[in-house]
TIPA-11440 format. One record per residue: residue in three letters; x, y, z of N, C-alpha, C in turn. Coordinates in steps of 0.05 Angstrom, whole numbers, plus 5000, padded with zeros to 4 digits. Each point is the difference from the previous one (the first is absolute). Layout:
N
ALAXYZXYZXYZ;...
END
This chain:
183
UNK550758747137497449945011499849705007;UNK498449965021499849665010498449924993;UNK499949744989497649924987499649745013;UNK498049844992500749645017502549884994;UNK501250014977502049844999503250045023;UNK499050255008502150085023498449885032;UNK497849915001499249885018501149755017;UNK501749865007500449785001497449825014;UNK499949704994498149925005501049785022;UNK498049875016500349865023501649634996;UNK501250015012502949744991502050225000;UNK500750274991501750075004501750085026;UNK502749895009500850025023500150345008;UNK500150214990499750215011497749965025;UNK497449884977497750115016499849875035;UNK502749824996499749825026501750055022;UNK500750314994502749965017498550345019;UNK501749985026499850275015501650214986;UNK498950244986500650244988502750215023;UNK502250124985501050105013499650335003;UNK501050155037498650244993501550174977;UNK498650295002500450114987501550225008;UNK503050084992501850255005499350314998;UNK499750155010499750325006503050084990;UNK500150184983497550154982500049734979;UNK498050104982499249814981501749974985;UNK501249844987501650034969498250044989;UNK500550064967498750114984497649764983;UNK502849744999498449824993497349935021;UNK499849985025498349995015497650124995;UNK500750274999498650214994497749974968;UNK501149914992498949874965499449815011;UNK500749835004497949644997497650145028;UNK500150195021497150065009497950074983;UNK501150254982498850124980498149814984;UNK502449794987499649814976497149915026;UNK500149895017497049835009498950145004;UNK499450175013497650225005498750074967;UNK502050074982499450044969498149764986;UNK501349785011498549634991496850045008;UNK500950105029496249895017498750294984;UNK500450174998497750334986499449824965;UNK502249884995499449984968499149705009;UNK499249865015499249754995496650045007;UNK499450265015498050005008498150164972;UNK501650154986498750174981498649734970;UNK498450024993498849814988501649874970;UNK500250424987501049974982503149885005;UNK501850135006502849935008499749744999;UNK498449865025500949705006498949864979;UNK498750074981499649864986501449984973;UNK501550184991501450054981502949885012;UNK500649965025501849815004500449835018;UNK497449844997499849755003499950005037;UNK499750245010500449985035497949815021;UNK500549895020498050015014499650115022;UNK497950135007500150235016500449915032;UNK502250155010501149965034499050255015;UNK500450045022499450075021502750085017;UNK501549825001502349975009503249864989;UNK501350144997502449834991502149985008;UNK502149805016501850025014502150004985;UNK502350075009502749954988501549744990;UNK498949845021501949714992497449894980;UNK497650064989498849904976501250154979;UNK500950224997502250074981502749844999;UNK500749895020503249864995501750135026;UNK498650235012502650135009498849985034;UNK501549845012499649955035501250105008;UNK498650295004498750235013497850005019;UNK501450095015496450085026499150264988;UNK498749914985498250354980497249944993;UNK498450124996497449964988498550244990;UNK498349934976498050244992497849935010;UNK498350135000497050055004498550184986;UNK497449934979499050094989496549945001;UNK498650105015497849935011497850284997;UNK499950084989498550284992497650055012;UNK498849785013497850025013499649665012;UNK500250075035500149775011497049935008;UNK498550164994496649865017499350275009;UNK501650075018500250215018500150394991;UNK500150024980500550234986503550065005;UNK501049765015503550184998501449814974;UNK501850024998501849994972502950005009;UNK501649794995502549994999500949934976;UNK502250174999501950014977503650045001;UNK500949845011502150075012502649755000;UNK502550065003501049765008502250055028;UNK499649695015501850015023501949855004;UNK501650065013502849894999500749935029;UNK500949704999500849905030497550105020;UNK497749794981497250075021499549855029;UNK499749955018499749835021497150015020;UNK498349825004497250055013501150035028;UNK500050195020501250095024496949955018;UNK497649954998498449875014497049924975;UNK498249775020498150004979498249755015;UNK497150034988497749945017500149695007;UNK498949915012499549755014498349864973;UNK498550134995496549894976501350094976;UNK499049794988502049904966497350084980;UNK501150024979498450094975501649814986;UNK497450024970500849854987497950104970;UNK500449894974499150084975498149784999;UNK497350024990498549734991501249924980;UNK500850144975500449884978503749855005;UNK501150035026503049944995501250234994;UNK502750034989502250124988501849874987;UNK500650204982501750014967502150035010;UNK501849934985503350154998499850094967;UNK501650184989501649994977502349864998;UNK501549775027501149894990498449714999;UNK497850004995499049765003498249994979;UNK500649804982498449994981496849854992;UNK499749815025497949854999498050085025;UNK497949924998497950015029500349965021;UNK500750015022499749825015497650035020;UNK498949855012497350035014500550035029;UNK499450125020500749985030499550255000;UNK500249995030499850245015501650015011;UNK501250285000502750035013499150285021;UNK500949905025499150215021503350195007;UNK499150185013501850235001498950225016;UNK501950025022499050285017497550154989;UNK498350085017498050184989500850255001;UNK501950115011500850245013502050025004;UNK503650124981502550025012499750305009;UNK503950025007501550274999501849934994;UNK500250124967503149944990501850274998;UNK502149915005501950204998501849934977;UNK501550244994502249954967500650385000;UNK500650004975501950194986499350064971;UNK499650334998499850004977503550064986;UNK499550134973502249904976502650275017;UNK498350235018501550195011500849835028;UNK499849765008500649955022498650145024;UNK497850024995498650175018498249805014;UNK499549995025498049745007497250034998;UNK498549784994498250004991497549795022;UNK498650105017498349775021497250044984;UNK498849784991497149984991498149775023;UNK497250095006499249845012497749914974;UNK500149755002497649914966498049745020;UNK498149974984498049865005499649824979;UNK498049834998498349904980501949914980;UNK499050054972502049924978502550104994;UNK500350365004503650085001500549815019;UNK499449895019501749925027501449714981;UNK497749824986500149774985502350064979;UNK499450224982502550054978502450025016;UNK500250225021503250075012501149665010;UNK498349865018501649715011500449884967;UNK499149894979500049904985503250034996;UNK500050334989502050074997503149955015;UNK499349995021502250025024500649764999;UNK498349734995500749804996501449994978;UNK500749974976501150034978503250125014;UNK500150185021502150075006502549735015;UNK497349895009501149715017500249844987;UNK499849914984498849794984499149894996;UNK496850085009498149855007498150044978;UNK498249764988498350084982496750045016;UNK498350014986497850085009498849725008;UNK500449784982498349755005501949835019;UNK501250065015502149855019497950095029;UNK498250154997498050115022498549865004;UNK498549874964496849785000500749735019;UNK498549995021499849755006499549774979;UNK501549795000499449794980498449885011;UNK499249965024497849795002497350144995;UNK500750205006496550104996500050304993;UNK500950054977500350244986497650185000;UNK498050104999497850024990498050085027;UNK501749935026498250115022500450275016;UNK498650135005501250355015501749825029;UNK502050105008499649985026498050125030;UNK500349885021497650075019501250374997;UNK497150114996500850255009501650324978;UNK500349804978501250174977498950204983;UNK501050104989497850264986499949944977;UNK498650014975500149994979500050184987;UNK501850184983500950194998499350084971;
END
């Protein structure tokens, strides 16, 4: 089972590097470390669980915040606003188109590999189409909006090596851009 201490945290060079893809069919180990994150985000979200071991609750968890640079990701979102629910993970995901008008969170965004606050707004497509693969190699096209749209890039960045606060404007963190959604 994954717990935080299998988390790696930010300074770590995994988190900084472009993730490599992923081989068809799966190896087995593959196949387990998806499991193992999708298993992390259900028990991080359950109150009791995460609290009996010490979790903090994600949304999303990529591969290279485990150690392993992989283009892979879970998603665990049970209810996005919208009455839909993702629960799933994708492999060698890529946004193949996506909107002009940016969204963005008032309160900011977390990582689990990030252990402190940081304040900003970080903007992000309001609207992709990502494509990927599930664990059968089967393709997988989602069109997301609003906040899934915010979790999946988050995610996809993590594949690049991009963190979330590499987005906040430093000079002026704290402003929407012209035209953005607040999500």
């Amino acid at each position: 089972m994954l717990t935080m201490k299998d988390i790696i945290r930010d300074g770590h060079p995994t988190l900084h590097q472009k993730a490599e893809p992923v081989q068809f069919p799966l190896s087995d180990e593959d196949r387990q470390t998806l499991n193992d994150m999708l298993t992390f985000l259900h028990n991080s979200q359950d109150p009791e669980i995460a609290k009996k071991y010490n979790l903090r609750s994600g949304v999303g968890l990529a591969a290279p915040q485990i150690n392993v640079p992989k283009r892979m990701f879970a998603i665990y979102l049970p209810d996005d606003g919208n009455g839909k629910s993702y629960d799933m993970v994708i492999i060698n995901p890529k946004i193949v188109s996506h909107s002009v008008q940016e969204g963005y969170l008032p309160t900011g965004e977390g990582c689990l590999s990030v252990d402190r606050d940081i304040p900003g707004l970080v903007h992000r497509h309001y609207r992709i189409k990502l494509k990927g693969y599930d664990m059968e190699g089967n393709e997988i096209s989602l069109r997301l909006k609003g906040y899934p749209a915010i979790v999946f890039q988050h995610e996809l960045d993590h594949l690049n090596g991009v963190m979330f606060y590499e987005h906040i404007n430093d000079n002026d963190p704290l402003t929407p851009h012209e035209g953005a959604i607040e999500v």
